[in-house]
C-alpha positions in Angstrom: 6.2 -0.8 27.9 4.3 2.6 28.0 1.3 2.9 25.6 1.4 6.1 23.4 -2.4 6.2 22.1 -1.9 7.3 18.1 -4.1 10.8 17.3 -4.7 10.8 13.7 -5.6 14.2 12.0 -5.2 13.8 8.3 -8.9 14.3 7.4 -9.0 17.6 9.7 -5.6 19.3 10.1 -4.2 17.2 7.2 -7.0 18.1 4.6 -6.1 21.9 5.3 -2.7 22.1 3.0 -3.5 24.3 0.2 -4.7 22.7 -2.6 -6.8 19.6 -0.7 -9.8 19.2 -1.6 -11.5 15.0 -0.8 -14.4 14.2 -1.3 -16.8 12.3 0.9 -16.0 9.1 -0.3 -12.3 9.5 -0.1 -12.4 10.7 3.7 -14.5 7.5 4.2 -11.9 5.2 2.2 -8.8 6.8 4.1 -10.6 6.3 7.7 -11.2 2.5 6.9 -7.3 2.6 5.4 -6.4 4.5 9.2 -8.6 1.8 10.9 -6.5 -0.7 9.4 -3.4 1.2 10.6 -4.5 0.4 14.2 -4.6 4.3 14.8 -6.5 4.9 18.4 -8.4 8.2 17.3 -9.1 9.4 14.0 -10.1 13.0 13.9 -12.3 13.2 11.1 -13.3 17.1 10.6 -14.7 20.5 11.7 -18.8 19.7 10.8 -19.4 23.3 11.6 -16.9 24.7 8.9 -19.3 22.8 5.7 -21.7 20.8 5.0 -19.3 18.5 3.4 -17.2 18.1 6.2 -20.1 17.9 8.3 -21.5 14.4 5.8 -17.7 12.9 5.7 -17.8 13.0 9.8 -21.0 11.7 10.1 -20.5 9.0 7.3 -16.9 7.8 9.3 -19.1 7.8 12.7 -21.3 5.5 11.1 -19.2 2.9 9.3 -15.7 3.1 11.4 -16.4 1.4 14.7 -12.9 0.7 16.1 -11.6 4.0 17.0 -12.5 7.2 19.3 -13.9 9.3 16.3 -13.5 13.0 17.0 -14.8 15.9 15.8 -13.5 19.4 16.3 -15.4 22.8 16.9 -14.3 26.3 18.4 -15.0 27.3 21.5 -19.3 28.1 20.7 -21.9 26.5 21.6 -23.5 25.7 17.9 -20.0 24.6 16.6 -20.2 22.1 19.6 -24.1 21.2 18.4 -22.8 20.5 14.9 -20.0 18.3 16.2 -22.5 16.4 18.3 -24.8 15.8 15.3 -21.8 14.9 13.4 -21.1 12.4 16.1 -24.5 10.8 17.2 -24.1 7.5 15.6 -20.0 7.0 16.9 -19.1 4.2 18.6 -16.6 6.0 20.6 -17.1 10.1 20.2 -15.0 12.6 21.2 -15.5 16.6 20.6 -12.1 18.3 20.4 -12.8 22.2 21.6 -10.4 24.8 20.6 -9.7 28.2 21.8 -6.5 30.8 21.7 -4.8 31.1 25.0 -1.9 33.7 23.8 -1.5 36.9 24.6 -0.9 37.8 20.4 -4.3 36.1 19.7 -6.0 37.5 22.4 -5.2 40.8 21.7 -5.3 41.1 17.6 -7.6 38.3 16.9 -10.1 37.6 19.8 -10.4 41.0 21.2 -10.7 39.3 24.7 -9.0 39.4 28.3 -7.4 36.4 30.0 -10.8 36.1 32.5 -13.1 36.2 29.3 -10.7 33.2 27.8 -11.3 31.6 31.3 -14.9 31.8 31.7 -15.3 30.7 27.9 -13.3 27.6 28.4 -15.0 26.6 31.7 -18.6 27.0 29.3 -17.8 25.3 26.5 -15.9 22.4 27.7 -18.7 21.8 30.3 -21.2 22.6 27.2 -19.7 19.7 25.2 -19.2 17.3 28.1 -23.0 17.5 28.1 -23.4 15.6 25.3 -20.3 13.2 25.5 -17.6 11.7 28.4 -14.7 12.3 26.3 -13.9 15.8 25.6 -10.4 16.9 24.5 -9.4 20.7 24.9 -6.7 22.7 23.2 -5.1 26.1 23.7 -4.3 27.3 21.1 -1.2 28.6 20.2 0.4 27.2 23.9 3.5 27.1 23.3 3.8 31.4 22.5 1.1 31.5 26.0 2.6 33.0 28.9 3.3 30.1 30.8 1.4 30.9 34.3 -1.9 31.8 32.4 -1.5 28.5 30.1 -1.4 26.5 33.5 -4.8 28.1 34.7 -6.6 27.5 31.3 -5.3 23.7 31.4 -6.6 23.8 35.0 -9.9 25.4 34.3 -10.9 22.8 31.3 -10.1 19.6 33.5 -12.2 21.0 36.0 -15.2 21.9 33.5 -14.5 17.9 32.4 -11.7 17.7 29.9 -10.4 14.3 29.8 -7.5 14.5 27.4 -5.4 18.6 26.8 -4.1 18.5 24.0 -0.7 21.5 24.2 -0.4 22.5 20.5 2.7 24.4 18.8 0.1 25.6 16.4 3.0 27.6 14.3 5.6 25.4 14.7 7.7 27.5 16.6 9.4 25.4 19.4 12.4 23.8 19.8 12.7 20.5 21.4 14.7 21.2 24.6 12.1 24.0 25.1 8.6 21.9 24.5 9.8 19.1 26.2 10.4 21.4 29.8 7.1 23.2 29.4 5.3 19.6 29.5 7.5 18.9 32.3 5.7 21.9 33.8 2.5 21.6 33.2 2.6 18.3 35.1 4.6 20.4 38.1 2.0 23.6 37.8 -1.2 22.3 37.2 -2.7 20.5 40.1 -5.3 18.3 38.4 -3.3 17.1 35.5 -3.5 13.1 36.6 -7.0 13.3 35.5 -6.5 13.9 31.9 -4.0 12.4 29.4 -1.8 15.2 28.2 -1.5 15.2 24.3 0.8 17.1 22.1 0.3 18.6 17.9 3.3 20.3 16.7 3.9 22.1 13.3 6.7 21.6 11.1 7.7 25.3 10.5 11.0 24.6 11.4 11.3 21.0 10.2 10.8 20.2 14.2 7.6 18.9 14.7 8.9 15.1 14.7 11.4 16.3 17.1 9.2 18.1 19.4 6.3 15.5 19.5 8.7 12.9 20.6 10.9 15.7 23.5 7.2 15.7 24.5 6.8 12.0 25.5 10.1 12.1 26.6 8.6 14.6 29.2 5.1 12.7 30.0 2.5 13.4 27.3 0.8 10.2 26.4 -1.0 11.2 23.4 0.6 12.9 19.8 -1.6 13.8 17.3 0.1 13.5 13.8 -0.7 13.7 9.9 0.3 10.7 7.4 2.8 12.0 5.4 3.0 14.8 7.4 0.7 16.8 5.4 -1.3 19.9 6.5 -1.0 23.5 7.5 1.9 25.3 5.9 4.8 23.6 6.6 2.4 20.4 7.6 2.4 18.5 10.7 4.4 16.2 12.9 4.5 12.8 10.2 2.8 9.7 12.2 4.7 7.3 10.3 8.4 8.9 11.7 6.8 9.2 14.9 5.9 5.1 15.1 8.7 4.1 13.5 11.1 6.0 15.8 9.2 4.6 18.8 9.5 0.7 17.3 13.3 1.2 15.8 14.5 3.0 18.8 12.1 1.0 21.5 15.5 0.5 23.7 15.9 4.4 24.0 11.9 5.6 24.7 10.4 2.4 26.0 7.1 3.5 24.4 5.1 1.3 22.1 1.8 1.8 19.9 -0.9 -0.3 18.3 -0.1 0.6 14.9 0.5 -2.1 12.1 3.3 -0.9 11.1 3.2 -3.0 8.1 -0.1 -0.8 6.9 2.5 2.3 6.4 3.3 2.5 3.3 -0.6 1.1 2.0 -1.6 4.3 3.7 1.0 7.0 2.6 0.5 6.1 -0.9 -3.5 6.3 -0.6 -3.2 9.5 1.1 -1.2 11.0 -1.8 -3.2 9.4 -4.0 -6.2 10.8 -3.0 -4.8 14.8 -2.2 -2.6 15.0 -4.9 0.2 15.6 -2.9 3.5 13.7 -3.7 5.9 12.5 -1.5 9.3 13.5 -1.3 11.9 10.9 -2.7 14.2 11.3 0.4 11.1 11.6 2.7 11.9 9.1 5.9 10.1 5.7 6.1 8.2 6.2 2.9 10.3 8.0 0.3 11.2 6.2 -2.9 14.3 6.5 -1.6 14.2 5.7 2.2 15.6 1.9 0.9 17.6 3.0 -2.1 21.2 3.0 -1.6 23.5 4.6 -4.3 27.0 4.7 -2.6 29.0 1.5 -4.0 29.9 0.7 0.0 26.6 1.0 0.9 25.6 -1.7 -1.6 28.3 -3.4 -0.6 27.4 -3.9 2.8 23.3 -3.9 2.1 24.4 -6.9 0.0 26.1 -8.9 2.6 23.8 -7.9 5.4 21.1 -5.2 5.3 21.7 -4.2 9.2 24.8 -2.5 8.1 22.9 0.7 6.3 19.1 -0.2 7.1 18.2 0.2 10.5 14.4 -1.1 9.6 13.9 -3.8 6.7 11.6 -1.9 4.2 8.6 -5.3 4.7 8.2 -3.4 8.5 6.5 -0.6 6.6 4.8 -2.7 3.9 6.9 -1.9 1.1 7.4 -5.7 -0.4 9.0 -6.5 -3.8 8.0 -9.6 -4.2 10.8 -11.8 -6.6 9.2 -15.2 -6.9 6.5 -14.1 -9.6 7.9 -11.9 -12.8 5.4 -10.6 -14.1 5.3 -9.8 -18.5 2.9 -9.2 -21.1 2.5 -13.2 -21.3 1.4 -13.4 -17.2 -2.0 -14.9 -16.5 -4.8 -13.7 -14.2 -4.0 -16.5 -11.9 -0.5 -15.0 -11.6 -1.4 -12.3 -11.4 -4.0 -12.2 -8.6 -1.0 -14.1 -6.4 1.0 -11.4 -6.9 -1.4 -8.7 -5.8 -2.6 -11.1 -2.8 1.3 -10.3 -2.0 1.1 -6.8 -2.1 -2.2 -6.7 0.2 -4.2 -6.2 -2.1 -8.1 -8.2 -1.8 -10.1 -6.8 -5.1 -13.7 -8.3 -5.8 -13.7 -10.4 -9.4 -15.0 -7.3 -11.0 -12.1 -5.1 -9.9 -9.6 -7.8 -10.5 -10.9 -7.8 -14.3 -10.6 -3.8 -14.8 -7.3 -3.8 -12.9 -5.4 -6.7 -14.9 -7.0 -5.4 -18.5 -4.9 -2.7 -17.7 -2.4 -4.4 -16.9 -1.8 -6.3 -20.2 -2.4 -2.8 -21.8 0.9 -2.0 -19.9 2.8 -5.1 -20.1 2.5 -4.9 -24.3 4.6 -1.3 -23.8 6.7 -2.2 -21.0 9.4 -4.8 -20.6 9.4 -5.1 -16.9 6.6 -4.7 -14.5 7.1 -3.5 -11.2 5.8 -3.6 -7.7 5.1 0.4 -7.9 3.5 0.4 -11.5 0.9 -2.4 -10.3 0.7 0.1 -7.0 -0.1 2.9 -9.6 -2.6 1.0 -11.9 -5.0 -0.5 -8.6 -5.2 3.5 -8.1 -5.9 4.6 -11.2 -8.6 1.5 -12.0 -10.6 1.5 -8.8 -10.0 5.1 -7.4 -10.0 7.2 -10.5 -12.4 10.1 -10.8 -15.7 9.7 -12.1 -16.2 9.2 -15.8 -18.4 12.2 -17.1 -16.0 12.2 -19.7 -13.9 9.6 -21.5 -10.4 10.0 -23.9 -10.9 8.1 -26.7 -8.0 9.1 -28.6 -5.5 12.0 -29.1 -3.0 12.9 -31.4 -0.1 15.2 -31.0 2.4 16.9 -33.2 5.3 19.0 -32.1 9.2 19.6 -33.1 11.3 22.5 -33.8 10.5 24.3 -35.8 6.9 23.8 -35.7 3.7 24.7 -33.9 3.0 22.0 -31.6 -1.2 21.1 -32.1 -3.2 18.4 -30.6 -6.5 16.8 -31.3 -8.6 15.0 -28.9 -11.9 12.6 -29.7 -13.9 12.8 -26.0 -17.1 10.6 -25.3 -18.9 12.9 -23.4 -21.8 12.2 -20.3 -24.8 10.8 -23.1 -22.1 9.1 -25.3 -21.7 11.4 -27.6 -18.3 12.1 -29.2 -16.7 15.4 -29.7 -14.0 15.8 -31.3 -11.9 18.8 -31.5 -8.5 20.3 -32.1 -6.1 23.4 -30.9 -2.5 24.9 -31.0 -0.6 26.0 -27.8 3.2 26.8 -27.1 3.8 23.3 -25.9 2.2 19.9 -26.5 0.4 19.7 -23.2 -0.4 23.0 -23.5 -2.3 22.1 -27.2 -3.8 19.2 -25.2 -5.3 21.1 -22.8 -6.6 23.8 -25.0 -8.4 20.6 -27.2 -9.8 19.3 -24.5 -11.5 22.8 -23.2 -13.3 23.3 -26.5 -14.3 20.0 -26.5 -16.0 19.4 -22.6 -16.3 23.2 -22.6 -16.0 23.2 -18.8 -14.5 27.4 -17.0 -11.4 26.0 -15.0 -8.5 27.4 -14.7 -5.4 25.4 -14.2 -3.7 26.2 -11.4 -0.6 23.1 -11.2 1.0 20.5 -13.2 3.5 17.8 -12.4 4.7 15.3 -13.8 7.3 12.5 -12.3 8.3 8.7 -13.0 6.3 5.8 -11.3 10.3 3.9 -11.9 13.3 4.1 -13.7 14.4 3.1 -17.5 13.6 4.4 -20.4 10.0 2.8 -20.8 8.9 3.7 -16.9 5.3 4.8 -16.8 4.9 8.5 -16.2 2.3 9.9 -13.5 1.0 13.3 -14.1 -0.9 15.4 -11.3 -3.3 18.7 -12.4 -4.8 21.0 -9.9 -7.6 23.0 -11.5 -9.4 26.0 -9.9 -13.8 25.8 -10.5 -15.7 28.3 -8.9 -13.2 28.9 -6.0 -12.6 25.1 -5.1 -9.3 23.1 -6.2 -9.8 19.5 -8.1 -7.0 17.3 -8.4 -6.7 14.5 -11.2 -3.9 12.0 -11.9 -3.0 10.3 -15.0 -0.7 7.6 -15.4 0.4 6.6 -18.7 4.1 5.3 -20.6 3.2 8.4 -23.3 3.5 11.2 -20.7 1.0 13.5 -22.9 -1.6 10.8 -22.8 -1.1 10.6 -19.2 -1.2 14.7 -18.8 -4.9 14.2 -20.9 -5.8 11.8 -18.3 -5.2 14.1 -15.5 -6.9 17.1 -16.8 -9.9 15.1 -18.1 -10.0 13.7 -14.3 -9.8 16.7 -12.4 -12.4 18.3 -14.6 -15.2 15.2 -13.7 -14.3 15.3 -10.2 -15.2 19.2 -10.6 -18.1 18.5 -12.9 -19.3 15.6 -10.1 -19.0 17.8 -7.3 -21.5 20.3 -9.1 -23.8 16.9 -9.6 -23.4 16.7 -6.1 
C-alpha cells in the first residue's frame, strides 16, 4: 500500500465560506475532534489575517501534539513572522507560503512580472525555512499558470527549501483528465521534484474537486488537502470524507491507504456543522441523512436480505451506529442511558452526563421514540451551546387566520433580572424575534433562518439555525426544540450571546 498523508484545512480554507464565523474555543474543540480522525496535518489558520485567528493557531500548537500543525501566510516576510509566532510551541510546524503564479493574477492583481514572482518565491520560502524544516509552497491559481513558467516556480521553491508543493486549482476550474496530466508533468518537467512531496487542493466550482484530487494521486501526488464536509470558499473544497472513503471502498482500484479512523467520520461532520452552522445536504455522500436510506421497495428488499446488494460501505465504517439493544423512553434510567451514549462514543464527565440526560427526560415526556440523531442533537445543544448572557424563561405565541400573530417572551438577563416583553410581527417567529429585541435590546440584524427536522413523524424535534449580522461579523445560533417556535427563540437568543460574548471578549 501507498500512504496518502491526509491535509486537513477546515479551520483555514474551510472557516472561509460565507457566513463562518468560530470562535477560539470551537477551532480548539474541532482540532482535538481532527486529531481523533487520525488526519496527518491540520492547517489551523492565517495568524496574520487577525488576532483571532492568530490565538486559535497558537492555542492548537499548544494543546494538539500528534499532527504537523500548519500555519499559512502570503508570500511577506511579517506574514511569515506571525505564522512563526503562531507556531513556536508546535510539536510538528509547518508554514504554508502562498503566492499567484498566473498570468491573470499577475497582471490585474499583483502588478508583477514572471522574474519578480521568481525572486519573491526563492525569498520567502528561504525566509520561512529559517525558522522551520518543513515548509509547504503553493502557486496559486496553478492550474490557469502557463505551464513552463509553473515548472520554474515549483523548481525555484524546492531549491530555496520547500519540502512539500502543494498545486492548487484555487477556482475550481479543472477537469480531471486535465489535472491529473499536468501532475504527470510536473514530475517529467521539474528536475528536483523527488525532494518534495507533491500535494494537491482543488475547488468544487464545478462539482469536481473530489474527482480531481483523486486523478491527482492517480498521477503521483502524495498529499490532498481537503475540508470536512467539504466546506469553504464558494463552491467549498474537495470533501475529506469522499476522498478516504473512496480510497478504503475502492482500495483494489488505487492501492492507496490513509491513517484516518474512518469510524471518527460522521463524529466530526456533525461537530463541524454544528459549530459553523452549515447543514449538510441529505443526499450528501458518506454523511447525508440519506447516504444509508433506501426508499425504492427493491432496494429494501435486497438491503433486507443482504446489505452488499445496495450499500457498498456498512454505515458503522463511518460511525453512524443505531444502536437496537437499548430503547430508550421517558421511563429510561441514567444507567441506561449512559450505556447508550458509551455506544454512540460519547465519554461525558458526571456533570455533563446530568445536564445532558435532564434534557433528555424533558424530551422523552413529549416524544414517543428517541432516536440515535435526537440524543446526537441534545449532547450539542447541552455542552456546546452558546454562552448564557441571556436565558428563555418562557414564551407565549398566538397566531391564526384571521389574526395578528403576537408573542411574548420573559428573558433572565446577565444579573438575573427578568424582562419581560411583548410584540406583533407578520408571522409568529417574526413576533418572537421582535419580543426578544426589545427585551435584550441588542442592534443585529438577521441575516438567515432555517429550520429542518432532526427525524421523521409527527412529534420529531425541530432544529432551527439563525445567522445574525453585529457590527460587520456573522453569529450563528441553533435551537432545538419539538415546538419549532421555541426552538427558533433558542436560536436567536444564542446567536445574540455568542455576539454579546465576543464583545466580552
Amino acid at each position: 500500500m501507498r500512504r496518502i498523508i491526509i491535509f486537513d484545512t477546515t479551520l483555514r480554507d474551510g472557516e472561509q465560506a460565507a457566513g463562518i464565523a468560530l470562535t477560539s474555543d470551537e477551532k480548539l474543540e474541532i482540532a482535538k475532534q481532527l486529531d481523533l480522525l487520525g488526519v496527518d496535518v491540520i492547517e489551523a489558520g492565517f495568524p496574520a489575517s487577525s488576532r483571532g485567528d492568530f490565538e486559535a493557531v497558537r492555542r492548537i500548537a499548544r494543546e494538539v501534539r500528534r499532527p504537523v500543525i500548519c500555519a499559512l501566510a502570503h508570500a511577506d516576510r511579517g506574514a511569515i513572522d506571525r505564522a512563526w509566532e503562531a507556531l513556536r510551541e508546535a510539536e510538528n510546524p509547518r508554514i504554508h507560503v502562498f503566492l499567484s503564479s498566473s498570468e491573470i493574477h499577475l497582471s490585474f492583481q499583483l502588478r508583477k512580472t514572471q522574474e519578480e514572482i521568481l525572486q519573491m518565491v526563492h525569498d520567502m520560502v528561504s525566509y520561512a525555512k529559517g525558522y522551520v524544516d518543513d515548509v509547504e509552497f503553493s502557486p496559486m491559481d496553478a492550474t490557469r499558470t502557463e505551464p513552463s513558467f509553473l515548472y520554474k516556480v515549483v523548481e525555484t521553491a524546492i531549491d530555496a527549501g520547500a519540502t512539500t508543493i502543494n498545486i492548487p486549482d484555487t477556482v475550481g476550474y479543472a477537469i480531471p483528465a486535465e489535472f491529473g496530466q499536468l501532475i504527470r508533468s510536473i514530475f517529467e518537467n521539474v528536475p528536483n521534484i523527488h525532494k518534495a512531496v507533491l500535494s494537491v487542493h482543488c475547488h468544487n466550482d464545478l462539482g469536481l474537486a473530489v474527482a480531481n484530487s483523486l486523478a491527482a494521486l492517480e498521477a503521483g501526488a502524495r498529499q490532498v488537502e481537503c475540508t470536512v464536509n467539504g466546506i469553504g470558499e464558494r463552491a467549498g473544497n474537495a470533501a475529506l470524507e469522499e476522498i478516504v472513503m473512496a480510497l478504503k471502498v475502492r482500495q483494489d482500484f488505487f492501492g492507496f491507504e490513509t491513517g484516518i479512523d474512518t469510524t471518527q467520520i460522521y463524529k466530526t461532520s456533525r461537530l463541524v456543522s454544528e459549530l459553523t452552522g452549515i447543514y449538510v445536504q441529505p443526499n450528501k455522500a458518506i454523511v447525508g441523512a440519506n447516504a444509508f436510506r433506501h426508499g425504492s421497495g427493491i432496494h429494501q428488499d435486497g438491503v433486507l436480505k443482504k446489505p452488499l446488494t445496495y450499500e457498498i460501505m456498512e454505515p458503522e465504517s463511518v460511525g453512524i451506529k443505531e444502536p437496537q439493544r437499548i430503547v430508550l423512553g421517558k421511563l429510561s434510567g441514567r444507567h441506561a442511558f449512559r450505556k447508550y451514549l458509551e455506544e454512540l462514543g460519547y465519554d461525558l464527565s458526571p456533570e455533563e452526563l446530568n445536564r445532558v440526560f435532564a434534557a433528555f427526560k424533558e424530551l422523552a415526556d413529549r416524544k414517543k421514540e428517541i432516536t440515535t440523531q435526537d440524543i446526537d442533537a441534545l449532547v450539542s445543544q447541552e455542552l456546546r451551546g452558546a454562552p448564557e448572557i441571556f436565558v428563555l424563561e418562557q414564551i407565549q405565541v398566538s397566531c391564526g387566520e384571521p389574526g395578528i400573530p403576537t408573542a411574548s417572551v420573559r428573558i433572565r438577563g446577565p444579573e438575573g433580572e427578568v424582562r419581560s416583553e411583548a410584540a406583533l410581527g407578520v408571522g409568529p417567529v417574526d413576533a418572537t424575534f421582535k419580543a426578544i429585541n426589545k427585551a435584550v435590546n441588542v442592534p443585529v440584524r438577521l441575516i438567515e433562518y432555517s429550520v429542518k427536522s432532526i427525524t421523521g413523524g409527527i412529534d420529531a424535534m425541530g432544529e432551527v439555525t439563525v445567522r445574525i449580522e453585529g457590527e460587520g461579523k456573522v453569529y450563528a445560533g441553533r435551537g432545538l426544540s419539538t415546538d419549532i417556535i421555541v426552538a427558533s427563540a433558542k436560536a436567536y437568543l444564542a446567536a445574540l450571546n455568542r455576539f454579546l460574548a465576543s464583545k466580552e471578549r
